[in-house]
N, CA, C and O atoms as a CHARMM CRD file, in Angstrom:
* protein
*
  136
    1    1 UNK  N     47.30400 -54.80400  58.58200 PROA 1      0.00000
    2    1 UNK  CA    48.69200 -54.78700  58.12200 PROA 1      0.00000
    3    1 UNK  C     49.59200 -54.94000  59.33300 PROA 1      0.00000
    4    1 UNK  O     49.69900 -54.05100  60.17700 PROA 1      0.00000
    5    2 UNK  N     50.13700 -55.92100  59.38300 PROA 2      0.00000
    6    2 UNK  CA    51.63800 -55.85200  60.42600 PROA 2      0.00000
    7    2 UNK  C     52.71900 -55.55100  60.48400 PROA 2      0.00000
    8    2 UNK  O     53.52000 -55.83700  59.59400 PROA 2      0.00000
    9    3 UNK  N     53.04400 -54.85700  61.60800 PROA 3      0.00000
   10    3 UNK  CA    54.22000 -54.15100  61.21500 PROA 3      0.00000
   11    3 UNK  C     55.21100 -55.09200  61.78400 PROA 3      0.00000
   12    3 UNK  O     55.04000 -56.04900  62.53900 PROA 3      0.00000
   13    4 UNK  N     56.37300 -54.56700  61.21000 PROA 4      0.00000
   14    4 UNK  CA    57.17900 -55.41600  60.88900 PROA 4      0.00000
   15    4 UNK  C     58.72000 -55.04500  62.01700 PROA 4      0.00000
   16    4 UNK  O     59.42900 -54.05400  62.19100 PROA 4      0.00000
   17    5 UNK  N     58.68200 -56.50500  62.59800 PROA 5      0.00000
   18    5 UNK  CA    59.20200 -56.89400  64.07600 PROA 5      0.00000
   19    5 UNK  C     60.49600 -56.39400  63.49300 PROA 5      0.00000
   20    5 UNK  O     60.76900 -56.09600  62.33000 PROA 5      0.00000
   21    6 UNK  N     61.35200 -56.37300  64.77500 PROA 6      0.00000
   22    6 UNK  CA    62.86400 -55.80900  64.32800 PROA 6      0.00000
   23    6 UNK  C     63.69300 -56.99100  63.72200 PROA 6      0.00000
   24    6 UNK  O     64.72700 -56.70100  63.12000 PROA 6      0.00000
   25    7 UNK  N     63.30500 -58.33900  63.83900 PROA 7      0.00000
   26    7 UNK  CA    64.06300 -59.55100  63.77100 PROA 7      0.00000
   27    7 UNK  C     63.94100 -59.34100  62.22600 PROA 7      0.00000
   28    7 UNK  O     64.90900 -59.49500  61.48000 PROA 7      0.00000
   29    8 UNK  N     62.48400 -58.91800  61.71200 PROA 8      0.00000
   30    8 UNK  CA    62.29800 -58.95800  60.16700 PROA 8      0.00000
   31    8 UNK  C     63.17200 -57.75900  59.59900 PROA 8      0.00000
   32    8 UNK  O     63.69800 -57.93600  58.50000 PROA 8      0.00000
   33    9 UNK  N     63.39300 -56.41000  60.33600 PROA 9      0.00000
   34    9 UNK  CA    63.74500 -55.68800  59.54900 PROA 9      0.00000
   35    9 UNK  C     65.10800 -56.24500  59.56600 PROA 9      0.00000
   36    9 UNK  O     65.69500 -56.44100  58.50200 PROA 9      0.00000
   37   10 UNK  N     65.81400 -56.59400  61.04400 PROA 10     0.00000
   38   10 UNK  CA    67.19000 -56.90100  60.77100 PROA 10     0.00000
   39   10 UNK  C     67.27400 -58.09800  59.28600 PROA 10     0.00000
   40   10 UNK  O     68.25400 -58.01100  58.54600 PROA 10     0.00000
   41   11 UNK  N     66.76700 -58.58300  59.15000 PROA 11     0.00000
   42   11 UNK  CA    66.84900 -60.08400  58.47800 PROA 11     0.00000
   43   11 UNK  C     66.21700 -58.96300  56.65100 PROA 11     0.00000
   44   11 UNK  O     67.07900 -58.96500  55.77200 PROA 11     0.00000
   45   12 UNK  N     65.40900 -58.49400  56.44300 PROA 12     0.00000
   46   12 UNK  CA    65.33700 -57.33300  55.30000 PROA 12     0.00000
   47   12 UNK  C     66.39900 -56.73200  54.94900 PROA 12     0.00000
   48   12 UNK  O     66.62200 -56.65000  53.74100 PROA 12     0.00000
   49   13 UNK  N     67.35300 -56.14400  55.91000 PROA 13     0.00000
   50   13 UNK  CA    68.78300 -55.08900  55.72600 PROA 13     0.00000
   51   13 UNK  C     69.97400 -56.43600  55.07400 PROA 13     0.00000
   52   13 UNK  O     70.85400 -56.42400  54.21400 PROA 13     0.00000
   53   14 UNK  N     69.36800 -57.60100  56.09700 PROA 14     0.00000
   54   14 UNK  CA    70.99000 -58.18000  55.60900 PROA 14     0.00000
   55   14 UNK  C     70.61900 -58.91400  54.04700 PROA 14     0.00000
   56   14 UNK  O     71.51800 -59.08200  53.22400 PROA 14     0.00000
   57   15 UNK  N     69.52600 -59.22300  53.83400 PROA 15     0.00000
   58   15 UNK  CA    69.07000 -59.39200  52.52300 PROA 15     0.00000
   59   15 UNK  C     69.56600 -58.76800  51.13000 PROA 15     0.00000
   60   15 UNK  O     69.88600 -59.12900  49.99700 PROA 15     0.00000
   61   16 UNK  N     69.42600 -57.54900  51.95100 PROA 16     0.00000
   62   16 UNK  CA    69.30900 -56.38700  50.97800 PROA 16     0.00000
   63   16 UNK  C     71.07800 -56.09300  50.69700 PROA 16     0.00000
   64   16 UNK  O     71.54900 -55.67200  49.64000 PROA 16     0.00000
   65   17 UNK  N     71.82100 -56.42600  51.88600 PROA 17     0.00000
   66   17 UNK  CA    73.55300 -56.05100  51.76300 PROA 17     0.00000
   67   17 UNK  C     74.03300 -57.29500  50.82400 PROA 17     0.00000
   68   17 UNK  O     74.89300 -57.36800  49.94600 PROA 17     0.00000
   69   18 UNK  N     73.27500 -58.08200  51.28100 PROA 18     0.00000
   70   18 UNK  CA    73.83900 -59.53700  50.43100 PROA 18     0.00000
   71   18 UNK  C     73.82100 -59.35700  48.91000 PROA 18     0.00000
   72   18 UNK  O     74.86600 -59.38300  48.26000 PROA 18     0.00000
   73   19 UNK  N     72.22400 -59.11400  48.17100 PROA 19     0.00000
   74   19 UNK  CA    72.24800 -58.94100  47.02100 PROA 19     0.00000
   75   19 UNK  C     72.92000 -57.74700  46.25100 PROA 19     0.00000
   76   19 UNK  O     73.14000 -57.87200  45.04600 PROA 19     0.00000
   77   20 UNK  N     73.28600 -56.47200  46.98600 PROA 20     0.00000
   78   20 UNK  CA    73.99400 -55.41400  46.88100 PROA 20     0.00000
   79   20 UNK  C     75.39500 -55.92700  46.89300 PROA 20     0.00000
   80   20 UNK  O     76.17800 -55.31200  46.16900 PROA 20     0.00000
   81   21 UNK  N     75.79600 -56.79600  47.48100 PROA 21     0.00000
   82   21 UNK  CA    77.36800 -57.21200  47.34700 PROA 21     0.00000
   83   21 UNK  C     77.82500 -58.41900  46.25900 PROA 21     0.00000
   84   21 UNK  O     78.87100 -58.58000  45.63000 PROA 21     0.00000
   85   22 UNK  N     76.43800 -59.27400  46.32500 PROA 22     0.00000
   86   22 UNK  CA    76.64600 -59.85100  44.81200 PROA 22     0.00000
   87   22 UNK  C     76.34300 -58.99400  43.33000 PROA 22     0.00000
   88   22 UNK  O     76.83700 -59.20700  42.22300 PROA 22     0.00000
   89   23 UNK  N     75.51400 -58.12700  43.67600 PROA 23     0.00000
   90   23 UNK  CA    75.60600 -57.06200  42.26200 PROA 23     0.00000
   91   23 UNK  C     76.63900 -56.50400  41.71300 PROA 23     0.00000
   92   23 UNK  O     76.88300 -56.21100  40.54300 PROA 23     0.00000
   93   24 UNK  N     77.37500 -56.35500  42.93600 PROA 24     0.00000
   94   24 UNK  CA    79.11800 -55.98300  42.81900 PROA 24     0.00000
   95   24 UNK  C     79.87000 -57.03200  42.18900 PROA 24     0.00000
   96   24 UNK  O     80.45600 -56.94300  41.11000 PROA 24     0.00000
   97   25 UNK  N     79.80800 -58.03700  42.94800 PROA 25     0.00000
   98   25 UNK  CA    80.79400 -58.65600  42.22000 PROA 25     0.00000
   99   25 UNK  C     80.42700 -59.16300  41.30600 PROA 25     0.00000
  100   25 UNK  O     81.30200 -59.73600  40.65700 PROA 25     0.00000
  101   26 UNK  N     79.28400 -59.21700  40.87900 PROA 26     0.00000
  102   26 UNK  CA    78.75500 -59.67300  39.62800 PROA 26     0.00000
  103   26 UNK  C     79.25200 -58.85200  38.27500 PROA 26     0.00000
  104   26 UNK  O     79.36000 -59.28300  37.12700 PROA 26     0.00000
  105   27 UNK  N     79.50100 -57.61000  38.75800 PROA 27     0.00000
  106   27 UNK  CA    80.03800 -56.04600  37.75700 PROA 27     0.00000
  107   27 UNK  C     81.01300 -56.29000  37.55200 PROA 27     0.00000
  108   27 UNK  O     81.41900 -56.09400  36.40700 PROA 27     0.00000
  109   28 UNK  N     82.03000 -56.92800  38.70100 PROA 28     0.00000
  110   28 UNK  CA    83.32800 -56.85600  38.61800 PROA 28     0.00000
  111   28 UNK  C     83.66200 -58.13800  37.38500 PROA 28     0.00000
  112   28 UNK  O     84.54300 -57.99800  36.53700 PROA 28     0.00000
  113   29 UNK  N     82.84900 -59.27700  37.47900 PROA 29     0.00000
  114   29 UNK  CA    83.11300 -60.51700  36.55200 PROA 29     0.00000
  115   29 UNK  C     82.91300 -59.99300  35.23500 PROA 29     0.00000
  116   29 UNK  O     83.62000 -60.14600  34.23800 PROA 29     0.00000
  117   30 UNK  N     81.98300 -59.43200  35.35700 PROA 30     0.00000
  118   30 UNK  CA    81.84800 -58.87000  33.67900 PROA 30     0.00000
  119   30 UNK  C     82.65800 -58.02700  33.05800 PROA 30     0.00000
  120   30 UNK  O     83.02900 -58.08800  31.88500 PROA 30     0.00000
  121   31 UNK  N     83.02900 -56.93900  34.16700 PROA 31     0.00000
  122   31 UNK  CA    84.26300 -56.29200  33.93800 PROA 31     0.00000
  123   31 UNK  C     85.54800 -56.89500  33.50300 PROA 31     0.00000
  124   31 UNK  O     86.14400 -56.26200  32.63200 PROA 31     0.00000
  125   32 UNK  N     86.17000 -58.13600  33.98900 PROA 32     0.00000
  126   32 UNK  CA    86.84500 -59.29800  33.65300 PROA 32     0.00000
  127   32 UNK  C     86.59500 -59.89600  32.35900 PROA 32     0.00000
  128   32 UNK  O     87.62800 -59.93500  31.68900 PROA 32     0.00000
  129   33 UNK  N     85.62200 -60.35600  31.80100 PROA 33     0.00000
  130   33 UNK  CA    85.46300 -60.93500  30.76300 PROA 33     0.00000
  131   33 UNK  C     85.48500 -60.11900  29.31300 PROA 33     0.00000
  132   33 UNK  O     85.51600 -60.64600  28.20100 PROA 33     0.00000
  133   34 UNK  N     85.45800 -58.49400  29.65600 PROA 34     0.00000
  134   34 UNK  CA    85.58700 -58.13000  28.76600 PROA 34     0.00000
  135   34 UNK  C     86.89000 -57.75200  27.91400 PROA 34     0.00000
  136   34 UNK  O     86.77400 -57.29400  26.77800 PROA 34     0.00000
């Protein structure tokens, strides 16, 4: 098992902020349409 270089974790975190900030605004559109 390899552990996992800092380039991967950095590049995992911003992954992870990205889809966390489109989940948001994804809430917010629906919130809108209703």
């Amino acid at each position: 098992l390899r552990l996992l270089s800092v380039e991967d974790k950095t590049i995992a975190e911003a992954l992870a902020n990205v889809s966390e900030e489109q989940g948001r605004s994804a809430e917010k559109s629906a919130k809108e349409l209703i």
